[in-house]
PLY file of the C-alpha trace (Angstrom):
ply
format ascii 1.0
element vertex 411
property float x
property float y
property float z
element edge 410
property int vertex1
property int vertex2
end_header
62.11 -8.22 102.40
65.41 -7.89 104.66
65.02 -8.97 108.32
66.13 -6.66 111.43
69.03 -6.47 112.30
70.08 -8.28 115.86
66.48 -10.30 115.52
66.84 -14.31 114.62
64.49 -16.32 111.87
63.14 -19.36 113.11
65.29 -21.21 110.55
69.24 -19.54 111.81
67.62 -20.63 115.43
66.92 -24.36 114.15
70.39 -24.35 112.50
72.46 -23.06 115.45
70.08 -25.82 117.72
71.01 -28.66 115.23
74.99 -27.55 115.64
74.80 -27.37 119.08
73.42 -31.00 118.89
75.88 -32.76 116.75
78.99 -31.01 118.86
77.14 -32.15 121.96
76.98 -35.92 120.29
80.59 -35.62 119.10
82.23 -34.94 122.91
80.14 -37.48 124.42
81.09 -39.90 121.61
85.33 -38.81 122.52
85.48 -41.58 125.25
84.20 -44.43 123.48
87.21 -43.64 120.52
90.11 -43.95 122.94
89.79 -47.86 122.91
90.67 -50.06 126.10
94.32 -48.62 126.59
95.12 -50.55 129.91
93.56 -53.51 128.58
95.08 -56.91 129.85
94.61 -59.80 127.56
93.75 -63.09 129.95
96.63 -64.75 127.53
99.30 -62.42 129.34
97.53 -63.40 133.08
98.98 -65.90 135.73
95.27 -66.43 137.23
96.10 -67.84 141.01
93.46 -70.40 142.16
94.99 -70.73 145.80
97.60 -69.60 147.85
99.78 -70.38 150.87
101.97 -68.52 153.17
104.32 -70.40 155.12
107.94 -69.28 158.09
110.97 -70.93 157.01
113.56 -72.04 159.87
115.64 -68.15 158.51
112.25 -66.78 159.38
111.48 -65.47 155.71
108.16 -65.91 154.46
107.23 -68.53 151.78
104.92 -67.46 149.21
103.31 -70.78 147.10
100.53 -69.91 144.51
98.35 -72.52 142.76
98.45 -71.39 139.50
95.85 -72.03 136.53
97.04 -73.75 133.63
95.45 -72.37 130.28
96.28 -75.25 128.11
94.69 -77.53 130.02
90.82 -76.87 128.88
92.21 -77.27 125.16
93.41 -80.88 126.20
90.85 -81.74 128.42
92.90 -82.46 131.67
94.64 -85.85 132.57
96.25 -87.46 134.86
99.12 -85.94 137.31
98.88 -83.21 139.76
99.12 -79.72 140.92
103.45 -79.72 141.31
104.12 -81.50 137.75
102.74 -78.50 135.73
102.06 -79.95 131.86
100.90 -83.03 130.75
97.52 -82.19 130.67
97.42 -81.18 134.20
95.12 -78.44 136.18
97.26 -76.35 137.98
100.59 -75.72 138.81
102.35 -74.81 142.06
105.17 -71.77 142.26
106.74 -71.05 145.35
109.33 -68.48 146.53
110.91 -67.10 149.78
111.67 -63.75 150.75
111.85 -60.65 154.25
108.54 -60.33 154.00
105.34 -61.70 151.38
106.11 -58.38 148.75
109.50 -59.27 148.40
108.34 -63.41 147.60
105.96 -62.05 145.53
108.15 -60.10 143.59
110.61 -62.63 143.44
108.16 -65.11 142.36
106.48 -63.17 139.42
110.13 -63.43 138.40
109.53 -66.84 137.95
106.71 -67.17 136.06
106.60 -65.64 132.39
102.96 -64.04 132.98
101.48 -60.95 135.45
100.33 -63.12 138.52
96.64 -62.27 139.22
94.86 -62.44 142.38
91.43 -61.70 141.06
89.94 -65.49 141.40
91.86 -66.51 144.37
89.49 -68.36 146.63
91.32 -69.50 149.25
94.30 -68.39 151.44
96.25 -70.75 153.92
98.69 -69.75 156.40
101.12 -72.64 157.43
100.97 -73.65 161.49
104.50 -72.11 161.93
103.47 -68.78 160.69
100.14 -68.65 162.67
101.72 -69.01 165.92
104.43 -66.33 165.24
101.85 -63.81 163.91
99.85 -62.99 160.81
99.16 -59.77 161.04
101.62 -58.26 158.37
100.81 -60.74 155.88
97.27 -60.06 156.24
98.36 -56.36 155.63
99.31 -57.31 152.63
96.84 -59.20 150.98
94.28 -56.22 152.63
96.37 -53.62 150.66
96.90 -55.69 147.36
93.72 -53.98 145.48
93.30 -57.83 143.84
92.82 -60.20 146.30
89.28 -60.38 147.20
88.02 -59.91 150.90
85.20 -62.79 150.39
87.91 -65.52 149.45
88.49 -67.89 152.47
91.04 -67.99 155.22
92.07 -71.17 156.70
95.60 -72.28 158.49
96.69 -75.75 157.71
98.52 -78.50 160.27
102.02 -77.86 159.34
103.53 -76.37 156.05
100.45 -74.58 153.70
102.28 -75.52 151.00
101.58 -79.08 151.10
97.94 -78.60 150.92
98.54 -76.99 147.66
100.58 -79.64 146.40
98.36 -82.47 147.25
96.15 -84.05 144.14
92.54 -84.85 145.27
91.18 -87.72 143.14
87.78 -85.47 142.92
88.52 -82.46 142.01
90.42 -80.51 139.37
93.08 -79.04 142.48
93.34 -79.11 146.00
91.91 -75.35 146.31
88.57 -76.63 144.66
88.29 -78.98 147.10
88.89 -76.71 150.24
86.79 -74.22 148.79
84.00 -76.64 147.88
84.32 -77.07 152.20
83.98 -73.97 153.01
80.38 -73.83 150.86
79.49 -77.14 152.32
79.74 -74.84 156.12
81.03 -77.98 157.31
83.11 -76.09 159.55
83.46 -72.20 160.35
83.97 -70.17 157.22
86.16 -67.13 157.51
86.82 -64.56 154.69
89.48 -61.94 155.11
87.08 -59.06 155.56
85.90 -61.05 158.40
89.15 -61.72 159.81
90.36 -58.51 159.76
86.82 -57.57 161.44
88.05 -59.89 164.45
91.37 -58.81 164.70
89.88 -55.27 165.05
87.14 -55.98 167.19
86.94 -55.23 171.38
87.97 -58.95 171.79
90.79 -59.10 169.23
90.32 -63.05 169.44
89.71 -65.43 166.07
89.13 -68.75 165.42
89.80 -69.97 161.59
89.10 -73.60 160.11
92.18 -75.79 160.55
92.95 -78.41 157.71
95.22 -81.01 157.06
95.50 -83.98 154.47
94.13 -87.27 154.84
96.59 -89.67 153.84
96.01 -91.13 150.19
94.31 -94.57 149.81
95.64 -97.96 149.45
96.89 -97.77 146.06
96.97 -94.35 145.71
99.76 -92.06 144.09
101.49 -90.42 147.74
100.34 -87.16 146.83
96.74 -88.39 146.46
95.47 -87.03 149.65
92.34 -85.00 150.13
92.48 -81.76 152.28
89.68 -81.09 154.81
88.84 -79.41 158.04
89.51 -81.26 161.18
89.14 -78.54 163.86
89.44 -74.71 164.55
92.76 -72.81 165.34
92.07 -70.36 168.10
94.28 -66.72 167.46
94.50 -64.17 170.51
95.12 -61.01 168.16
97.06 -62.04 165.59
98.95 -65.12 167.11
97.46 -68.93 166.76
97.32 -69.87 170.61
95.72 -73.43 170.33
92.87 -75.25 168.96
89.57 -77.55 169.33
89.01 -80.63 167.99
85.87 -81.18 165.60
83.77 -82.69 167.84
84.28 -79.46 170.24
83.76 -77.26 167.01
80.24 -78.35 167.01
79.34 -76.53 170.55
81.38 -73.53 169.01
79.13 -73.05 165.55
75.91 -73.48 167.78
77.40 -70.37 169.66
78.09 -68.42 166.59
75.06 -69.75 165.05
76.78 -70.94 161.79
75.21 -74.84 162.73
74.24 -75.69 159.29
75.51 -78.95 157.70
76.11 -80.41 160.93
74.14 -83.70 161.89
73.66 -84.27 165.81
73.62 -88.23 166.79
72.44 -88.97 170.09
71.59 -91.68 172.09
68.37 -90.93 174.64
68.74 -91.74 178.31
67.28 -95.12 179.30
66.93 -95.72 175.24
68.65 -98.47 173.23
70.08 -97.23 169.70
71.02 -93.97 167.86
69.14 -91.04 166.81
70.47 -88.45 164.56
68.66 -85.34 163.60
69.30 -82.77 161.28
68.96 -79.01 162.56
66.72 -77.16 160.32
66.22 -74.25 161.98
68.09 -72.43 164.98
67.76 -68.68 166.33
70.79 -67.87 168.48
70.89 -65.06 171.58
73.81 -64.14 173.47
73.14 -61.94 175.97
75.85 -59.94 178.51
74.60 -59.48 182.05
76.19 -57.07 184.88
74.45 -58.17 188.37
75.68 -56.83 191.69
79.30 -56.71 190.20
79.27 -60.09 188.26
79.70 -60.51 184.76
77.73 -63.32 183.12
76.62 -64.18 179.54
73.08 -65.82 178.96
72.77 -68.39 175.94
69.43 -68.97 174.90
68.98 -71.03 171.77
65.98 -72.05 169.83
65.98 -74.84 167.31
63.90 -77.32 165.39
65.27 -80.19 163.56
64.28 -83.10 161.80
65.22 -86.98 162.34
66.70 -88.82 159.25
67.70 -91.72 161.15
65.88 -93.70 163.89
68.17 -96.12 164.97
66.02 -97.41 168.34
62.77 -98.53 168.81
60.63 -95.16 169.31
57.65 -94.38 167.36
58.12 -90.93 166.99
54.12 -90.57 165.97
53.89 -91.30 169.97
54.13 -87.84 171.85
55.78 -89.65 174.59
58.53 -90.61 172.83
58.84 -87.57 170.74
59.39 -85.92 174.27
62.05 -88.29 174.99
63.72 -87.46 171.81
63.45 -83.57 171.98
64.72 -83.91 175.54
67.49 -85.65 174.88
68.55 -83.51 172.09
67.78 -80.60 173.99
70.64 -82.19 176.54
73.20 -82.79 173.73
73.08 -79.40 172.58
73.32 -77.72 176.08
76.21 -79.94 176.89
78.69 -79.13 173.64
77.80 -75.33 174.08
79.34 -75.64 177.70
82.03 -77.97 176.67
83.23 -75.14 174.17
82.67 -72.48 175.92
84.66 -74.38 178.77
87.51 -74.67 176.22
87.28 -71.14 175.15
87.58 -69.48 178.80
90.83 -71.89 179.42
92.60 -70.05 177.19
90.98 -66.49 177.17
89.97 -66.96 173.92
87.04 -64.93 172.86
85.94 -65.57 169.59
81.99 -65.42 170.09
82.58 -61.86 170.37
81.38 -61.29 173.97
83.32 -58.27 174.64
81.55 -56.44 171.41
77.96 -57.40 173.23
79.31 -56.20 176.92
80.29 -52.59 175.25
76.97 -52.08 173.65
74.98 -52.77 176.44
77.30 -51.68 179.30
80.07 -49.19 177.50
81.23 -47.41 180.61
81.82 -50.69 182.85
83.65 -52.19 179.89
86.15 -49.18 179.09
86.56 -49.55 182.85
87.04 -52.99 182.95
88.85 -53.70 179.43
92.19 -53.96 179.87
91.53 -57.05 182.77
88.75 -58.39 179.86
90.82 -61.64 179.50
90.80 -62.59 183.24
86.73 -61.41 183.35
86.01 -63.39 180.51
87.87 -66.41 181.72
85.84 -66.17 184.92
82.70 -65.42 183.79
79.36 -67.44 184.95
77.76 -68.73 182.12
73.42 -70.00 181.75
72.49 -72.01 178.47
68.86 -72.10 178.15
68.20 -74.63 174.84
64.61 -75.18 173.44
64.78 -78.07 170.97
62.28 -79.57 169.15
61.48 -81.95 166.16
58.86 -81.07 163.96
60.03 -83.43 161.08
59.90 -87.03 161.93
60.74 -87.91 158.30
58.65 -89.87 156.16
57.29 -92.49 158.28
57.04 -92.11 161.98
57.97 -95.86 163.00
61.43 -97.52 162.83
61.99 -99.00 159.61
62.29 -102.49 159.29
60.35 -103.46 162.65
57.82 -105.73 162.96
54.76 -103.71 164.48
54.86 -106.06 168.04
58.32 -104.49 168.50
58.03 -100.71 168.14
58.04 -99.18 171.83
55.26 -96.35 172.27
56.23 -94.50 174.92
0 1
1 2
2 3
3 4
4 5
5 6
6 7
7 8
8 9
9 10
10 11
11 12
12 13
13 14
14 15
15 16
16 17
17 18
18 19
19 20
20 21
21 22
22 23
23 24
24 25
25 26
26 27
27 28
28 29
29 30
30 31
31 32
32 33
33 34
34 35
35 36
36 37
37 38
38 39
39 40
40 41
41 42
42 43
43 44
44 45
45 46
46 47
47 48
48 49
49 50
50 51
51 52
52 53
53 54
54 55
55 56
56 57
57 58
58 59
59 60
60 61
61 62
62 63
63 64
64 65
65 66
66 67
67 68
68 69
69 70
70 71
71 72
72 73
73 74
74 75
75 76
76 77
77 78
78 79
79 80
80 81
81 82
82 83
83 84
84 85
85 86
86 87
87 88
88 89
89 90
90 91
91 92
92 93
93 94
94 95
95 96
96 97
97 98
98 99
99 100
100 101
101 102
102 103
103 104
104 105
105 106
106 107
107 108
108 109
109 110
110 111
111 112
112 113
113 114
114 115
115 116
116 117
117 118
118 119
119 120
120 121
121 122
122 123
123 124
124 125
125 126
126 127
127 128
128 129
129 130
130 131
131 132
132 133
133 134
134 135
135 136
136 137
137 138
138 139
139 140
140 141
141 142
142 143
143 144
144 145
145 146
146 147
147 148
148 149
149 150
150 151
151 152
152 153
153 154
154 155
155 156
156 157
157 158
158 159
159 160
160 161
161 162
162 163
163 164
164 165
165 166
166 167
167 168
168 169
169 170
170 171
171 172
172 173
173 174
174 175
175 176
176 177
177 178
178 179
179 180
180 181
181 182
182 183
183 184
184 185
185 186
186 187
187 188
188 189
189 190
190 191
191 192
192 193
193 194
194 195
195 196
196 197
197 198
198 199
199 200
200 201
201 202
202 203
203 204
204 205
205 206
206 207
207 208
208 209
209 210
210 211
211 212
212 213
213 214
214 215
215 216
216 217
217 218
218 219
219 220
220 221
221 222
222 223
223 224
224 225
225 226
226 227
227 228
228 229
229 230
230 231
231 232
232 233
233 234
234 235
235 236
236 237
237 238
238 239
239 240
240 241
241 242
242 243
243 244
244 245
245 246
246 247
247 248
248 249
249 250
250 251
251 252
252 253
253 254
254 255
255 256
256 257
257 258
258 259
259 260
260 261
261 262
262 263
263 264
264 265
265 266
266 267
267 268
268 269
269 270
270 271
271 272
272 273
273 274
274 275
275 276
276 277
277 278
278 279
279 280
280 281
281 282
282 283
283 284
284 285
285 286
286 287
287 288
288 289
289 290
290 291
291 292
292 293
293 294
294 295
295 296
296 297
297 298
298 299
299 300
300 301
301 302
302 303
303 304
304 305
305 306
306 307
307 308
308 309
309 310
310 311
311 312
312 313
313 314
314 315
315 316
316 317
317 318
318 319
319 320
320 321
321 322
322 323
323 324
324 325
325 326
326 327
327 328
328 329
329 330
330 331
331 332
332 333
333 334
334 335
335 336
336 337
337 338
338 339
339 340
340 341
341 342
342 343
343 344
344 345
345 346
346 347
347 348
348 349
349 350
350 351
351 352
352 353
353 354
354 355
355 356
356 357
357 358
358 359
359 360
360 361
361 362
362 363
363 364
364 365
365 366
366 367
367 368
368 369
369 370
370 371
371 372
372 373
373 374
374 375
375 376
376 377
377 378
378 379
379 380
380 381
381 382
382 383
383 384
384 385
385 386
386 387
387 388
388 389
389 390
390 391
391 392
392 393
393 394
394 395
395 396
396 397
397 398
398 399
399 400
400 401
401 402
402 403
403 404
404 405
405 406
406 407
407 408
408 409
409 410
């Protein structure tokens, strides 16, 4: 029996459907045949740990990587350092000079018989020199550079950056472990590049970055044995390092920013023989910008529990009396470093809490009125901390350890 003509069997439509299927399979299957063409075997990688950037007295710019030594897992490590690159050792350091940080880099992969990538760079450091001339186009750089990740950390170092590379912490594998390993600990302010660059681009244009240095080696120890760590904060108005605080006035500056973490607060209460320190375990942080009859004023209020983990007088804390006494006088130490930094902070102008970002959301039009004189208003301004501490964790046992009962004080 011969079909119509122009009508289709179910069978020619099940055939063309099962064609249609197997050229639909083939195209999709096209990509996964071209192999991995820009493929980069790790063997042929430089893999950069750490970096520096340093001014020479010519005013070219330094480039020094820490570079990751391959061999080294095969042997299992050994003694040496960072600078003597073999024997067993972690890392290497590389270093060149050049106009500007493409032209050291460039020169510097010269160096070095594998591609040099930034991909698991962790930490950057920009010598002392070079932060008070001006970062700004070497942070262009690494912000370009589609490698160099925006979470690794930024820190500038007391003197040459270099040297902090260079250095051979006992601990650690390298000396950007160890600074990185910091940085996680928040036992200072932690800064990544996208952050940075957030600052520099904010209404303030002010930054403050963790400032290292090395502590000299031990007695006995080899003279590059020195461990970095942070010591302070460098304080930047735009892109230009204008001073900085010590540690102890870092403290009143991470309450501020609310980055008070890892931090332990020792005290001594008023009228109160012996040392108290307590461990912040919770803190909620409000800055708040206030225009009122023409005056500009910022409003602190902080909220905060901690707990003790040493008792150091005679106070049973069990006693709400002394509890009080404890809660006041912490209460006290906390208002007092918040004013001491912010004291610091309106000597030089510097503002790195981000005030002027608050004062335009709340108050836009008297800000882009009053902007360009922001400096000399911020500098001026009146400033209220209102601090509500308490304890809620005694620790374990609520009476001074190793007291006789006759001379624990309940009051």
């Amino acid at each position: 029996m011969k079909k119509e003509r122009g009508r289709i069997t179910v069978r020619e439509k099940a055939k063309r459907s099962k064609s249609i299927s197997i050229i639909l399979l083939f195209l999709m299957a096209i990509p996964l045949m071209t192999g991995c063409w820009d493929r980069v075997e790790i063997n042929d990688l430089a893999i950069v740990t750490a970096a520096s950037i340093d001014k020479k007295d010519d005013d070219s710019i330094e480039l020094s990587i820490q570079v990751f030594i391959p061999k080294s897992i095969s042997s299992g490590g050994g003694e040496g350092g960072p600078s003597q690159g073999g024997g067993g050792t972690t890392t290497l350091v590389k270093s060149d000079v050049g106009s500007n940080l493409s032209e050291a880099l460039s020169k510097l992969q010269g160096k070095i018989p594998r591609k040099v990538f930034w991909g698991h760079c962790k930490v950057f450091v920009f010598g002392e020199r070079l932060a008070k001339e001006g970062i700004q186009e070497q942070l262009d750089f690494l912000l370009r550079h589609p490698q160099p990740r925006e979470r690794a950390n930024v820190f500038v170092s007391k003197g040459r950056g270099k040297s902090i590379l260079e250095s051979m912490p006992p601990l650690e594998n390298y000396s950007g472990e160890v600074i990185k390993e910091l940085s996680d600990l928040h036992l200072g302010l932690r800064v990544t590049l996208h952050k940075l660059d957030e600052m520099l681009t904010s209404k303030s244009q002010a930054v403050a970055l963790p400032f290292i240095k090395i502590l000299p080696p031990a007695k006995g120890e080899a003279k590059l044995q020195g461990i970095p760590y942070i010591f302070g904060t460098a304080l930047f108005k735009k892109d230009k390092m204008t001073g900085t605080m010590t540690d102890k006035d870092t403290m009143g500056l991470l309450w501020l920013k609310d980055e008070m973490e890892s931090y332990t607060v020792t005290l001594s209460p008023e009228g109160i023989k012996g040392l108290i320190s307590i461990n912040p375990i919770s803190t909620q942080v409000s800055v708040i910008p206030q225009i009122v009859n023409g005056n500009w004023k910022a409003s602190v209020k902080i909220d905060t529990e901690g707990t003790v983990i040493q008792n150091g007088t005679k106070l049973n804390l069990s006693v709400p009396e002394s509890l009080n006494i404890v809660e006041s006088a912490y209460q006290k130490d906390i208002e007092k470093r918040i004013r001491v930094a912010f004291l610091h902070l309106q000597g030089n102008g510097d503002d790195v809490i981000g005030l002027a970002k608050e004062f335009y959301r709340k108050y836009p039009k008297q800000f882009s009125e009053a902007e360009s004189n922001w400096k000399e208003i911020f500098k001026e301004m009146e400033v209220e901390v209102d601090v509500t501490a308490h304890i809620r964790r005694q620790g374990y046992i609520n009476k001074p350890a190793g007291l006789a009962e006759s001379e624990v004080e309940d009051r």
